[in-house]
N, C-alpha and C positions, 0 to 999 in steps of 0.2 A: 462463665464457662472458661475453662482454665485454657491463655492463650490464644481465646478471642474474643479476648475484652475490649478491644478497640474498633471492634464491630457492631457494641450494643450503644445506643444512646440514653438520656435519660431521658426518664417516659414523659409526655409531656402531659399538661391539664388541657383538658377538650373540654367544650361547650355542646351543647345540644344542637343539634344542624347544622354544626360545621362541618365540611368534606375536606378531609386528607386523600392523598395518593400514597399508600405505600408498597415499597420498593423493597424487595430481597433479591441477593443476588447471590446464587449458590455456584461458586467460583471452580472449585475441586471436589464436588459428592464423595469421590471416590477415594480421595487423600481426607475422609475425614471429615472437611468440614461441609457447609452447607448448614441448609433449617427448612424446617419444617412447622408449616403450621396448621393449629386445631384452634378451632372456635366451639368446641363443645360446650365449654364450662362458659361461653360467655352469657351477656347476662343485658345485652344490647341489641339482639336480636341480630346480627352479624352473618351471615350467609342464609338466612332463613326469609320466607317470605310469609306473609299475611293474606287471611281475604283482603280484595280488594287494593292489593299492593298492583305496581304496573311495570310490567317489560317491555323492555324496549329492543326492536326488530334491529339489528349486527349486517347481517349475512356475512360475517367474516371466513365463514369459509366454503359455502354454497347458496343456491335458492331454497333448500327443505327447508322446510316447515318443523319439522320435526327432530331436528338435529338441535342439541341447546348450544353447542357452540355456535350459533347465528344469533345467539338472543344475549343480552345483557344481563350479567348475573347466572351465565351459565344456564337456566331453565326454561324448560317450554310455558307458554303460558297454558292454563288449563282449567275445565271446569269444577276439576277433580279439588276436594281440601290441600292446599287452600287454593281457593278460586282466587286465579289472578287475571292483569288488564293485558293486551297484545296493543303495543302501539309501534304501526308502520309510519316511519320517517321516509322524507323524498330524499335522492343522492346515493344512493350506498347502488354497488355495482352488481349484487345479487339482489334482486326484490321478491319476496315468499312465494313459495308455490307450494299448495297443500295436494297431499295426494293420499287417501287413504282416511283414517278418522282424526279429529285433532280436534278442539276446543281451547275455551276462551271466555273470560267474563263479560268485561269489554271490550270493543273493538274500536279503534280507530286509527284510519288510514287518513294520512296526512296528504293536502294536496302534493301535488306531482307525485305519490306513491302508488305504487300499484301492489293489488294482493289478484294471484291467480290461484280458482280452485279446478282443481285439474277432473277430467271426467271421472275418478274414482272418490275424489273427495267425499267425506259427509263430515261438516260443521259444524258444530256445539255452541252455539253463542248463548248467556245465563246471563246478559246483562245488556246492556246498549250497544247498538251498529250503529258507527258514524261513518261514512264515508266523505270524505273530502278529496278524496284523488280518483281510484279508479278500480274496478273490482272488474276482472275475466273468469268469468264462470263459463267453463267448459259445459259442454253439453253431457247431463250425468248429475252431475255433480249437483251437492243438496246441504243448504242453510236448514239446522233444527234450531228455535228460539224455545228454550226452556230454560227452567229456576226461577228464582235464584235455587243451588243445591243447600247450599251451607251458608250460616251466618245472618248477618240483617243486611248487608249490604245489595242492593239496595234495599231499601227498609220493606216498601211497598210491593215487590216481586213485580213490579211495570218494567217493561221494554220498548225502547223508541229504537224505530228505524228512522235515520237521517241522515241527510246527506248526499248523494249524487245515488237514488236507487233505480234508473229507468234508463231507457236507449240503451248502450253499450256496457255503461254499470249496472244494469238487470241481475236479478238471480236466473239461475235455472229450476230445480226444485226447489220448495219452503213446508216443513214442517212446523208448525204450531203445536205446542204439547207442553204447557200448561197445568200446574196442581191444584190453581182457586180460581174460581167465575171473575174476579175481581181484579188478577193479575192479568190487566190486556197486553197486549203487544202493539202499542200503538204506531201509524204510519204517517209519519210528517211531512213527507213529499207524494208526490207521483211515483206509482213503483210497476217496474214490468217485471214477470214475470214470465218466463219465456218458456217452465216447463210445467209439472203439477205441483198445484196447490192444496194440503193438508192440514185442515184446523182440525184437532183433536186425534191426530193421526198420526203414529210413528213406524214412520215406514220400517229403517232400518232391524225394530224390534217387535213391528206386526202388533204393537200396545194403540188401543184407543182408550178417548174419553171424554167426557161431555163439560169439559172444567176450562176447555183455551178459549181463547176469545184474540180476535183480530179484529182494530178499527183503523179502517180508511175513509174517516167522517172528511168529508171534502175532498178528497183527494182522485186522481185519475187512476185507476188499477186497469194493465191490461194483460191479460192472463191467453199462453198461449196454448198450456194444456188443460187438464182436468184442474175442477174448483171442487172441490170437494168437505162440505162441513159435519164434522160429527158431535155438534151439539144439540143442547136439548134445549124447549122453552123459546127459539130465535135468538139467544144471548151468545151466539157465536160470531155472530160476525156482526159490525156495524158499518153498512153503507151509508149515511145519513145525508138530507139534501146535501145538493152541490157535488155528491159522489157518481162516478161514472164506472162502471164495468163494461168492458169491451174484452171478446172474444177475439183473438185475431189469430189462433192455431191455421195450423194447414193440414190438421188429418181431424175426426172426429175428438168430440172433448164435452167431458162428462159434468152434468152438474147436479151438486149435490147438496143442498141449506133447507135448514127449515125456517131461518129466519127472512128478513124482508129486506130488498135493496135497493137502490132508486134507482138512478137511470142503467138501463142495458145497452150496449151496443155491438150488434153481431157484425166481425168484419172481417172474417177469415182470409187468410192468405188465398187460400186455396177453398172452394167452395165445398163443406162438409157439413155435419152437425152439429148443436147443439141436444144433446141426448139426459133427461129429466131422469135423476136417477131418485127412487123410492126414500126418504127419509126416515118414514116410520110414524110420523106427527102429524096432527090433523089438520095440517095446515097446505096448500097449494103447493106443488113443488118449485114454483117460478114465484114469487109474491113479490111483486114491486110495488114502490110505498104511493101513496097519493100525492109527491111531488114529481113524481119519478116518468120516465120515458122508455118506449121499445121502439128503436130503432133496426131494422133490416136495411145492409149494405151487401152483404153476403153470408149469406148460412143460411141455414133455416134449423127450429126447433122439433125436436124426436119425442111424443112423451110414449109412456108403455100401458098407458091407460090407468083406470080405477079412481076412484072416489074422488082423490085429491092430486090426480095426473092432470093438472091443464094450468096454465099463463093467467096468472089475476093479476090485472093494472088497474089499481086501484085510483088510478089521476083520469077522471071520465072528463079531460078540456079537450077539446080540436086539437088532433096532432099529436094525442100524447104516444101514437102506436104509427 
C-alpha cells in the first residue's frame, strides 16, 4: 500500500490452536488511512461459529440477554443454526437477565454466577442445564427443553438437568417438547418447580405431543402448580422407586399422566386441591406404583368421576396411604 508500508508486517506461519491477539489501529480514517477488515474469503472458519461451538457471557455493556455485545464473539447464543453453548462466568459486573424469548444449546452457569429470567422470559434450552451458581426465575417466566434442532450434537437428543435445580435455583414454568420417545430429559438432582408443569406441551405455540418424556428416577420433584402429561402408553414420565412428588401449590393444581408414579405427597401451602384431570387412556388417573406411598399433609384429591376417575396404590403394606 503505497506509503504504508511500514504498517504491514510479515505474515507469520501459525500452527493449529495457537491464539493470537490482533491489533489494528486506524489512526486518521479520515486523512486516508486506516483498514478495514473482511474474513469472507477465509477459509479457518474466522468470525463464524458451528453447532456446538460455545460463548462466553461479557456483559460489557449491560445485563440483556439479548444484546451480542455482552457475549464473546459478538453473538447471542441460540437454538437457531448453528446451535451454539451460553456459558455464564462468576465476576463480571452485569450478570444475564433474559426477558422476552432467547435460546441456547447448552447451558452452563458457573458457580458464583447468576442467570435471571425475568417474568416475561420463555427459554429455549436444546441441549444440557448445568447450574452451578444460581438461577432467579421470576414468576412468569418458562424453561422449554427441546432438540436437539439441527446437527448430531448431541448425538442421542438426551438432556440432563444438573446442578443446583431446587429451593431458590427452582424454575418457574417447564416445558418438555420433545420429537422421539427415546430423547428423555433426564433430572439429576432434586428439582422444584414452583409453577406449571408440561410434558408434551408447548405452551408458547399451543403444539402437543405424545413423543417427550421426563425422568426424575430417584429424585425429589416438588411441583407448585399444574403437572400435566400429554403422553401416550405411560412412557411420559418416569417416577421410579426412591422418586417422590409432593404437591406444595397454594391455589388448586391440576393433574394430568397416564403413566404411574411412586410416592405422592400432598403439602400445599395453602389448603386447596389436588384436581384428576381425564387423560384419555384406560388406565387410572392417579396410578402409583407397588413401591410407592400417599401421603396427606394438606390437600385433598378432586376426581370428576367415570370409568378410570379414582387413586389406585397399588403397594397393599400398612402405611402405604
Amino acid at each position: 500500500y503505497p506509503g504504508f508500508n511500514g504498517s504491514y508486517e510479515t505474515p507469520l506461519a501459525v500452527n493449529a490452536n495457537e491464539i493470537y491477539v490482533l491489533m489494528v489501529s486506524n489512526y486518521a480514517p479520515g486523512a486516508g488511512a486506516g483498514f478495514s477488515l473482511s474474513f469472507t474469503n477465509s477459509t479457518c472458519g474466522i468470525g463464524a461459529f458451528t453447532n456446538g461451538a460455545s460463548i462466553l457471557w461479557t456483559g460489557a455493556v449491560s445485563t440483556d440477554w439479548s444484546n451480542a455485545a455482552n457475549w464473546s464473539g459478538c453473538q447471542v447464543p441460540s437454538c437457531s443454526a448453528p446451535e451454539t453453548n451460553a456459558i455464564i462466568p462468576a465476576g463480571y459486573i452485569n450478570p444475564p437477565t433474559i426477558n422476552g424469548n432467547a435460546s441456547c444449546r447448552n447451558i452452563t452457569i458457573n458457580a458464583g454466577a447468576t442467570l435471571t429470567l425475568g417474568a416475561t422470559a420463555v427459554f429455549g434450552v436444546c441441549g444440557d442445564y448445568n447450574n452451578q451458581g444460581n438461577l432467579v426465575a421470576q414468576t412468569g417466566s418458562r424453561v422449554i427443553f427441546e432438540g436437539p434442532n439441527t446437527g448430531s450434537y448431541p448425538v442421542s437428543g438426551i438432556q440432563s438437568l444438573d446442578g443446583n435445580l431446587s429451593g431458590t435455583n427452582g424454575f418457574h414454568h417447564i416445558d418438555v417438547f420433545k420429537s422421539n420417545i427415546t430423547h428423555h430429559v433426564n433430572v439429576n438432582q432434586d428439582i422444584d418447580i414452583k409453577g406449571d408443569m408440561h410434558i408434551g406441551y408447548r405452551i408458547p405455540t399451543g403444539l402437543t405431543n405424545t413423543t417427550s418424556f421426563f425422568d426424575v428416577s430417584g429424585k425429589y420433584h416438588k411441583q407448585g402448580g399444574h403437572f400435566r402429561v400429554f403422553g401416550g402408553g405411560g412412557l411420559a414420565s418416569t417416577y421410579n422407586p426412591g422418586s417422590t412428588l409432593e404437591f406444595n401449590g397454594s391455589a388448586n393444581q391440576d393433574y394430568r399422566n397416564n403413566g404411574a408414579v411412586n410416592s405422592v405427597f400432598l403439602n400445599q401451602s395453602v389448603a386447596s386441591t389436588i384436581t384428576l384431570v381425564n387423560h384419555t387412556f384406560a388406565t387410572p388417573y392417579l396410578n402409583i406404583s407397588t413401591a410407592g406411598t400417599l401421603t396427606f399433609t394438606q390437600g385433598k384429591i378432586v376426581s370428576p368421576g367415570g370409568a378410570q376417575g379414582y387413586v389406585n396404590v397399588q403397594n397393599n403394606i400398612a402405611g402405604a396411604v
